[in-house]
Short mmCIF file of the C-alpha atoms (twelve columns), coordinates in Angstrom:
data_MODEL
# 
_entry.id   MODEL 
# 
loop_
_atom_site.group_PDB 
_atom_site.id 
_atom_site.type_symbol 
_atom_site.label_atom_id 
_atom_site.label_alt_id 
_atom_site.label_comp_id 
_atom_site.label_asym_id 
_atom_site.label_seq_id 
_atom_site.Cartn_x 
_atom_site.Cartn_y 
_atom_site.Cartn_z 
_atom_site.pdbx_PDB_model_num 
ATOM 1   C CA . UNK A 1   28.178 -7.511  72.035  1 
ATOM 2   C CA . UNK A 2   27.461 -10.164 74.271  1 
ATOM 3   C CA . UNK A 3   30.055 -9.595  76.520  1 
ATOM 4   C CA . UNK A 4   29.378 -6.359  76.496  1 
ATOM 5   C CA . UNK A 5   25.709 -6.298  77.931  1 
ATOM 6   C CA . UNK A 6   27.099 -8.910  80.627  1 
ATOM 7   C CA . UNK A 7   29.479 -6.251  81.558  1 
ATOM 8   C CA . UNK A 8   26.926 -3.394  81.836  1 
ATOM 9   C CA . UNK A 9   24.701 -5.437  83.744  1 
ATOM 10  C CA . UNK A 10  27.089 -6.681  86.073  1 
ATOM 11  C CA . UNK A 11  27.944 -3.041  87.011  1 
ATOM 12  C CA . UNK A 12  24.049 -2.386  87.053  1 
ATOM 13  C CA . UNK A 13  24.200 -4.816  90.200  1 
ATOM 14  C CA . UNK A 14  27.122 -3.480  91.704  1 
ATOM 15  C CA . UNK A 15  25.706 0.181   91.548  1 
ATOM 16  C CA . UNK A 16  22.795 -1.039  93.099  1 
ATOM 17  C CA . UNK A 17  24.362 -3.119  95.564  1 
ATOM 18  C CA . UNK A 18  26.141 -0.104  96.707  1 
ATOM 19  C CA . UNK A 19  23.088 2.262   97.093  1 
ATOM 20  C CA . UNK A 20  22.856 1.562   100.917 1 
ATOM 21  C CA . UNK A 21  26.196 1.800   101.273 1 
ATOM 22  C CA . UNK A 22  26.857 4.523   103.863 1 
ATOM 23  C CA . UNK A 23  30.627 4.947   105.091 1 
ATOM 24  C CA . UNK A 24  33.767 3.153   103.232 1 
ATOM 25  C CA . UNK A 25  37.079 2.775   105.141 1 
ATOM 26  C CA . UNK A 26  38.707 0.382   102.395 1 
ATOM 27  C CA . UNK A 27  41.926 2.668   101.938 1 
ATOM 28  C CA . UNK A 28  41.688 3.415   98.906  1 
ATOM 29  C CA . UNK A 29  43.049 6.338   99.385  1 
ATOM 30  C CA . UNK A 30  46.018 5.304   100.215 1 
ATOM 31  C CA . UNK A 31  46.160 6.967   102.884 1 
ATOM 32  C CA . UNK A 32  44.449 7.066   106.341 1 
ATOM 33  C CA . UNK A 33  41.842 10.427  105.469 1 
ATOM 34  C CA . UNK A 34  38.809 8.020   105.497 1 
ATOM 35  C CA . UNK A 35  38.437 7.373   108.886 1 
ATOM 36  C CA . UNK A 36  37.994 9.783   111.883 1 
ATOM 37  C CA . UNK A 37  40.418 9.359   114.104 1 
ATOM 38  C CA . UNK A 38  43.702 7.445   114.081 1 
ATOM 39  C CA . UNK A 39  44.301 6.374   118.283 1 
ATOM 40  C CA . UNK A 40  47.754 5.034   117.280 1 
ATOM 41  C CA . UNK A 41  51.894 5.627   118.463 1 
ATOM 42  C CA . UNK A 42  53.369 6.906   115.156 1 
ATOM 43  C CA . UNK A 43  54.033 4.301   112.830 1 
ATOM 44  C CA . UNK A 44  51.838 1.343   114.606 1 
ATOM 45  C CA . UNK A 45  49.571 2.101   111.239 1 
ATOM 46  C CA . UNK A 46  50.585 1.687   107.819 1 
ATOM 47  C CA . UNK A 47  48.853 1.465   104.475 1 
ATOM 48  C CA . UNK A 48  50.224 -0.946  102.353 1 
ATOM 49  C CA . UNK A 49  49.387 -2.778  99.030  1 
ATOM 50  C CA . UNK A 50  46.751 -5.397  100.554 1 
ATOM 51  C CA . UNK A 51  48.090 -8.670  100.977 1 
ATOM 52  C CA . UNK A 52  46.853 -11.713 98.307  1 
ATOM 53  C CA . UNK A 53  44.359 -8.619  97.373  1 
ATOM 54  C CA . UNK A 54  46.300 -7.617  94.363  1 
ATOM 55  C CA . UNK A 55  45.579 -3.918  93.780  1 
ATOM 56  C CA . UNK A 56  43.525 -3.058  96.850  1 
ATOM 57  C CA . UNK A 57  45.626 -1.540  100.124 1 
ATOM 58  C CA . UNK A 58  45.402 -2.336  103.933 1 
ATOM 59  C CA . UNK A 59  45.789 -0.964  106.726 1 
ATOM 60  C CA . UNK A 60  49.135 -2.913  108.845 1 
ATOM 61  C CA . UNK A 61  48.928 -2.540  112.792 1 
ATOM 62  C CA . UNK A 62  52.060 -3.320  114.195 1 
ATOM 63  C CA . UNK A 63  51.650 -3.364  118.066 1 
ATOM 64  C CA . UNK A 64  54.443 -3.498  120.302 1 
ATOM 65  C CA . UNK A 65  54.973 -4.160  124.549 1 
ATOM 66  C CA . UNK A 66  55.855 -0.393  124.410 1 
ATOM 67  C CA . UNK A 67  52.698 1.146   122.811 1 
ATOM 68  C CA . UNK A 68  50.906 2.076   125.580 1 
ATOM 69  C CA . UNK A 69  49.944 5.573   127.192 1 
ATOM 70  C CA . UNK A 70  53.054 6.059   129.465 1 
ATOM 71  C CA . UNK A 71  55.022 6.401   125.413 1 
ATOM 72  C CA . UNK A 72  52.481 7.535   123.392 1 
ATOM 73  C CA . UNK A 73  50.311 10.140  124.987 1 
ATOM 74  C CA . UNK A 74  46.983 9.702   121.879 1 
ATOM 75  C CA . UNK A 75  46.502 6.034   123.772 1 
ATOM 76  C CA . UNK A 76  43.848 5.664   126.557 1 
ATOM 77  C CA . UNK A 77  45.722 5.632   129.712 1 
ATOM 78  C CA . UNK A 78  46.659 2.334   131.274 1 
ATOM 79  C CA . UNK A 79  49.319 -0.562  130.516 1 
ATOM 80  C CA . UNK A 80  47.767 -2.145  127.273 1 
ATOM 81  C CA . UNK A 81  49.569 -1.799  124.129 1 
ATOM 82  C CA . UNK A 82  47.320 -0.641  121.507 1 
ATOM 83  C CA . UNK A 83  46.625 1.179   118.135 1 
ATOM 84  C CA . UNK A 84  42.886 2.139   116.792 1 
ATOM 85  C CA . UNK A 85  41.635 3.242   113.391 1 
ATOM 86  C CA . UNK A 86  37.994 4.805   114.243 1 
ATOM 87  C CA . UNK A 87  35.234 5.473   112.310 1 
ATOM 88  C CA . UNK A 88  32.752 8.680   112.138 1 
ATOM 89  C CA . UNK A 89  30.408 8.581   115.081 1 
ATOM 90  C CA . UNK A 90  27.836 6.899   112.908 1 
ATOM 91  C CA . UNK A 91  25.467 4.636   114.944 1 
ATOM 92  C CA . UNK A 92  22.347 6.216   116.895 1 
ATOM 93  C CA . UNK A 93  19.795 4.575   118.243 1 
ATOM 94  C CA . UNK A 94  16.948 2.815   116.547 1 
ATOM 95  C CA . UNK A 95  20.046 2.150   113.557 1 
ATOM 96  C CA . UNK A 96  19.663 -1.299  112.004 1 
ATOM 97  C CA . UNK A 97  23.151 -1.535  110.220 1 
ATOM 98  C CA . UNK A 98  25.400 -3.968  108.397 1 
ATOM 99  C CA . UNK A 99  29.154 -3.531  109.518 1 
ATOM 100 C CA . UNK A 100 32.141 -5.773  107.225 1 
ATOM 101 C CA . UNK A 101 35.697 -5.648  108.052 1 
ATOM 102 C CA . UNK A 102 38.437 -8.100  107.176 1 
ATOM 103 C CA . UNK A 103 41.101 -8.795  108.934 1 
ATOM 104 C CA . UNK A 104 44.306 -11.431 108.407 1 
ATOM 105 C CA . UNK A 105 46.145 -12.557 111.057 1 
ATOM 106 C CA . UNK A 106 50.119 -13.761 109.413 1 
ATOM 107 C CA . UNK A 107 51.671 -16.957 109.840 1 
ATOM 108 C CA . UNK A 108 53.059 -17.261 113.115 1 
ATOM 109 C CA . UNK A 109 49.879 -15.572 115.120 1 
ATOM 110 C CA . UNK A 110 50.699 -15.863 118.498 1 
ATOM 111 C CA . UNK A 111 47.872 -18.559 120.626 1 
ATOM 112 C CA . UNK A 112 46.247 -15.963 122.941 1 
ATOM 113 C CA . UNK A 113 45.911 -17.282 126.331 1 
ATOM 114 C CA . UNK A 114 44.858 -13.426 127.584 1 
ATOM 115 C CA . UNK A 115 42.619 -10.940 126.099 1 
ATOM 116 C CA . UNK A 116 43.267 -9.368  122.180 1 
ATOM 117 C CA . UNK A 117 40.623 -7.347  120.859 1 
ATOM 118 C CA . UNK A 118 40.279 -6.525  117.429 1 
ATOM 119 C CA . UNK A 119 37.232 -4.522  116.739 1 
ATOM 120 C CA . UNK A 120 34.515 -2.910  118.932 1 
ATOM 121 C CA . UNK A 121 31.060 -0.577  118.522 1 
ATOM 122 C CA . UNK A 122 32.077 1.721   121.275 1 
ATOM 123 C CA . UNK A 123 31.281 5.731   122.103 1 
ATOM 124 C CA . UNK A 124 30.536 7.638   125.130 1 
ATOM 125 C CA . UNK A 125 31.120 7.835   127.650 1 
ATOM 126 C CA . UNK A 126 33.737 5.081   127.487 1 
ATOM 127 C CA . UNK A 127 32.319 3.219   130.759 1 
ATOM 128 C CA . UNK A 128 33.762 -0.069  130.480 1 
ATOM 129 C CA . UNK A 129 34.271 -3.076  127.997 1 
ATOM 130 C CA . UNK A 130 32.167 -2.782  124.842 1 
ATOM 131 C CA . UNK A 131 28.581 -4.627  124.869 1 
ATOM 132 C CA . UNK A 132 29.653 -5.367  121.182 1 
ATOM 133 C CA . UNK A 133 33.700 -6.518  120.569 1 
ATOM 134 C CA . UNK A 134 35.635 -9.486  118.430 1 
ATOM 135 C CA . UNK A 135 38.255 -10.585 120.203 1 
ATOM 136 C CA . UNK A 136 41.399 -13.453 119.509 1 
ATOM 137 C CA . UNK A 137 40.813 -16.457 122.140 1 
ATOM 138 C CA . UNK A 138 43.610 -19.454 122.021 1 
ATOM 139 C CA . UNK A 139 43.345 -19.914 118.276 1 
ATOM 140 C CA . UNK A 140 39.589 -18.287 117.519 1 
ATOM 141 C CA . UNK A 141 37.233 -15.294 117.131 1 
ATOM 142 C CA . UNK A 142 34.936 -14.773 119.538 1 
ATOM 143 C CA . UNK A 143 32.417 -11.960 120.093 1 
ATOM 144 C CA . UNK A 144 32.768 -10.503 123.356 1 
ATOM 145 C CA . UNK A 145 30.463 -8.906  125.701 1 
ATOM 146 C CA . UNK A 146 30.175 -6.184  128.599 1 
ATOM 147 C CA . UNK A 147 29.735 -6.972  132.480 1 
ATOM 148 C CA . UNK A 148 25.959 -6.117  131.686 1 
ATOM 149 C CA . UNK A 149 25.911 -9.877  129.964 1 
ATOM 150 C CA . UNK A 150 28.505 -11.285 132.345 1 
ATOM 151 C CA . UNK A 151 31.543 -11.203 129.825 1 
ATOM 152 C CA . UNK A 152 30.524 -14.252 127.879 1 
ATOM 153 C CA . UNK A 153 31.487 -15.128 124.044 1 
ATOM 154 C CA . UNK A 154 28.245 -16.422 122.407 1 
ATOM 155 C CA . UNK A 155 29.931 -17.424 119.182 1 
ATOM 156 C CA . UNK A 156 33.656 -18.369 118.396 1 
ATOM 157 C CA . UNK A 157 35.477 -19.556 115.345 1 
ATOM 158 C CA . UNK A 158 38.897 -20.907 114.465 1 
ATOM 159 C CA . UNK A 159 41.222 -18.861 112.393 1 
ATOM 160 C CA . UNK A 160 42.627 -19.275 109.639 1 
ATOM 161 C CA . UNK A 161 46.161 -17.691 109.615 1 
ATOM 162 C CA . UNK A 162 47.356 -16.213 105.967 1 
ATOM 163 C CA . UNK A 163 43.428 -15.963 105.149 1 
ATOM 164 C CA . UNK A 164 41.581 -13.358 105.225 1 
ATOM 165 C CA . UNK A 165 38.629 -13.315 108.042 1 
ATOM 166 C CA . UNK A 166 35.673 -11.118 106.536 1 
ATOM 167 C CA . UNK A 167 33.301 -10.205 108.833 1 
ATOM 168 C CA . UNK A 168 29.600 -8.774  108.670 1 
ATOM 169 C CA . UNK A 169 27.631 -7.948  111.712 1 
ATOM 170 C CA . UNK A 170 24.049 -6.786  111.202 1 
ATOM 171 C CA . UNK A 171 23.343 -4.638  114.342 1 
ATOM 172 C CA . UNK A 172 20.106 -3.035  115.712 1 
ATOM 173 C CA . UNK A 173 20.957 -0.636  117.837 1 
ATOM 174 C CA . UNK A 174 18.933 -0.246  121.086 1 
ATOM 175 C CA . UNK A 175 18.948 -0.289  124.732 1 
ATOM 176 C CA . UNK A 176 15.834 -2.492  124.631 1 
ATOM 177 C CA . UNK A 177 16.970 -6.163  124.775 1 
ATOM 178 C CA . UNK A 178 14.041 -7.254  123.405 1 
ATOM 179 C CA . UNK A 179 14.846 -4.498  120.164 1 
ATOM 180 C CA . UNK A 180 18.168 -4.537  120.108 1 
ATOM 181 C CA . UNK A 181 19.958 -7.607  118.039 1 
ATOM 182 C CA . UNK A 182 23.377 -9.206  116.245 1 
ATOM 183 C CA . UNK A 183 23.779 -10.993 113.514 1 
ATOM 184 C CA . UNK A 184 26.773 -12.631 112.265 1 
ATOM 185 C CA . UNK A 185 28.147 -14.206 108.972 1 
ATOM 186 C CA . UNK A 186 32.146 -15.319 108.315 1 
ATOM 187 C CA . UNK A 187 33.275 -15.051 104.847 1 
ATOM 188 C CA . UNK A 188 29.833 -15.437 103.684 1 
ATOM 189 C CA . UNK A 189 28.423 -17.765 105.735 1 
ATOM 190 C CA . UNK A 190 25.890 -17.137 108.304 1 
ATOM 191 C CA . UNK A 191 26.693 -17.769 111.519 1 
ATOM 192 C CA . UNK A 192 24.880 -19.460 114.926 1 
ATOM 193 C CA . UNK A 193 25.442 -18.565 118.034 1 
ATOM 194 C CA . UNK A 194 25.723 -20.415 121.585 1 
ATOM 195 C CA . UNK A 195 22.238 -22.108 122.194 1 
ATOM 196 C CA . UNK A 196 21.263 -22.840 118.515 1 
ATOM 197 C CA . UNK A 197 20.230 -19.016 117.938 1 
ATOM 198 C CA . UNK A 198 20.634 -17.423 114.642 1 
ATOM 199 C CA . UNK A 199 19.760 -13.521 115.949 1 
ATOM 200 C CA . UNK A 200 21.313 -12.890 119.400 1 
ATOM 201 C CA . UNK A 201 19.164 -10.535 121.246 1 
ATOM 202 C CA . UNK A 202 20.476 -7.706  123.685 1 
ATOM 203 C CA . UNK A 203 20.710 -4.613  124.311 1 
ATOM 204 C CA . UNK A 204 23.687 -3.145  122.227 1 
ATOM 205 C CA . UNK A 205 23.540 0.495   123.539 1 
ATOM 206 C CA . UNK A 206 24.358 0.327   127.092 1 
ATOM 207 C CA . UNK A 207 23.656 3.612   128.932 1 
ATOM 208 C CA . UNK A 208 26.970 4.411   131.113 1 
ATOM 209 C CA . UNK A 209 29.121 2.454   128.955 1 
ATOM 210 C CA . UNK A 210 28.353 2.720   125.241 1 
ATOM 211 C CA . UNK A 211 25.562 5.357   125.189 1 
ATOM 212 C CA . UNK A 212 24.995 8.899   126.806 1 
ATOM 213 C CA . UNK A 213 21.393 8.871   125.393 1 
ATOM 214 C CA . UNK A 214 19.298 10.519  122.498 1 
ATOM 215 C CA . UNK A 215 22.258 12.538  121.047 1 
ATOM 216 C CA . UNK A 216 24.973 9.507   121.864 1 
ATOM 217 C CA . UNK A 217 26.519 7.812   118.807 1 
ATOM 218 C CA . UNK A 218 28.948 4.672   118.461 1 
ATOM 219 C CA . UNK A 219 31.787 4.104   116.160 1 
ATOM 220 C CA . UNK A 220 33.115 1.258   114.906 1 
ATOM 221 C CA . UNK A 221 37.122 1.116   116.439 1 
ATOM 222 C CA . UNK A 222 39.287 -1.336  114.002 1 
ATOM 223 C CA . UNK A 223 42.995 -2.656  115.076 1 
ATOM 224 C CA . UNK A 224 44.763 -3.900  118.606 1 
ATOM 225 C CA . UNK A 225 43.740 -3.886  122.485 1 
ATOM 226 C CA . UNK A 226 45.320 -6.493  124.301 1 
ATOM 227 C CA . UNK A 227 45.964 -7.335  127.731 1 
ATOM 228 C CA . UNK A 228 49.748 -5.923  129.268 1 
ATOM 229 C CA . UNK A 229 50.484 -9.655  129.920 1 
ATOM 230 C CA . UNK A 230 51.611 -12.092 129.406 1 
ATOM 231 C CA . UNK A 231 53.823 -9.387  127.312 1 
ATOM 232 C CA . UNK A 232 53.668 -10.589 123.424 1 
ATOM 233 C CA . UNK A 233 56.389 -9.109  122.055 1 
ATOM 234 C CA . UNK A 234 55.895 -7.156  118.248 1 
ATOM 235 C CA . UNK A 235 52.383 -8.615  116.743 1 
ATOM 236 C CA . UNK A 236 51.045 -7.318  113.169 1 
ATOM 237 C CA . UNK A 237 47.325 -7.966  111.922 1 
ATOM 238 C CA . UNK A 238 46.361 -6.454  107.962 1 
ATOM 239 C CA . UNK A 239 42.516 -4.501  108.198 1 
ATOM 240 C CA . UNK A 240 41.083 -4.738  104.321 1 
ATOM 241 C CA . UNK A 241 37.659 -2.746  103.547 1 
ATOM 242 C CA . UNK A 242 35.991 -1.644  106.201 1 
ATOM 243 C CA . UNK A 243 32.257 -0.979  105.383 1 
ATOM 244 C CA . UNK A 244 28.789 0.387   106.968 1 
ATOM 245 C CA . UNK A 245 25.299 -0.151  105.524 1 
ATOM 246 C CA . UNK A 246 21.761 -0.409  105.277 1 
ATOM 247 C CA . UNK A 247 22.130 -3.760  103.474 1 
ATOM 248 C CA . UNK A 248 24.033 -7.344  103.263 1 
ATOM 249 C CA . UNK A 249 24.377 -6.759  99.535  1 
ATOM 250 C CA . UNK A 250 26.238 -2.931  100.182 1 
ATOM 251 C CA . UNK A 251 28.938 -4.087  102.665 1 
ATOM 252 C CA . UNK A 252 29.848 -7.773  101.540 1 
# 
């Protein structure tokens, strides 16, 4: 009986934990119907039972020299190789969101010693890097900027190959630096960016790159954008749950 109420309660939390949960991308579907567009050369993106996640599923991006525009005509034109899972246009301006993704990176990660993006808050019109991106560097995450805040990477972290890297950005959503925030936390922990900060102030809608005003909305774009060279061969990274909210508690 015991046991029992324990179990109904813990469900009680969960339920309410997931109230503010507002879009789910954790494939269990099994299938790729969750998200809004696939930017991908057929067969770059797989779902597959989730590694050391028994009975959840992942999304595999497989990424080769060849997957660029000139082979696969969904990519964005130019030489990088690439392959995008992208969410509903979801974030508008004056948003305050929570955004979690995982991501494992295999044994045998190549060092990057050129640009590898992973994820990005991106829409129209398209004008250049993201303001908000996570990116490999050497051996680490970073979060990556736009020219507007000189390309710099206020917080890094090593990876841990085999592991999975969860992610949670809390993101206000403004063109107003002094409105406009990120917050970070990696696998749970809260994270502090370059300078001591906690909360990184900026603008994170950037009109002629990320944001087309009023009516303009962002996605969140999930998998592989790397630099043509130096060419890395074949490269695979797993994407777990993928989750927006209005809360830590609905997206961890």
């Amino acid at each position: 009986m015991a046991a029992s109420r324990v179990g109904a309660a813990a469900a009680a939390t969960a339920t309410a934990a997931r109230s503010g949960l507002l879009w789910s991308g954790d494939f269990s579907t099994r299938n790729l119907s969750q998200w809004h567009y696939v930017q991908a050369c057929r067969r770059s993106v797989r779902v597959v039972p989730s590694p050391l996640s028994a009975g959840t599923f992942a999304a595999r991006i497989t990424v080769g020299n060849g997957d660029t525009h000139d082979s696969c005509r969904k990519l964005q034109p130019g030489p990088s190789p690439s392959a995008f899972l992208i969410s509903p246009p979801i974030f508008r301006a004056g948003n305050e969101r929570y955004i979690s993704f995982s991501t494992l990176f295999p044994a045998g990660f190549p060092r990057i010693t050129n640009w590898f993006q992973i994820a990005e808050l991106y829409g129209p019109p398209y004008g250049g890097s993201p303001p908000i991106g996570i990116y490999v560097s050497g051996r680490s995450l970073v979060l990556g900027r736009d020219v507007t805040h000189h390309y710099d990477t206020p917080w890094r972290s090593r990876i841990r190959q085999g592991s999975w890297e969860h992610l949670v950005l809390e993101v206000k959503f403004s063109a107003d630096p002094r409105i406009g925030f990120v917050k970070l936390w990696l696998n749970g922990i809260r994270q502090t960016f370059a300078g001591g900060r906690r909360r990184l102030a900026m603008g994170t809608l950037i009109p002629g790159i990320n944001w087309t005003g009023r009516r303009g909305a962002d996605s969140l774009d999930i998998g592989q954008y790397r630099a043509a060279q130096p060419a890395l061969g074949t490269v695979t990274v797993y994407e777990g749950q993928v989750r927006v909210g209005t809360s830590y508690a609905a997206v961890r």
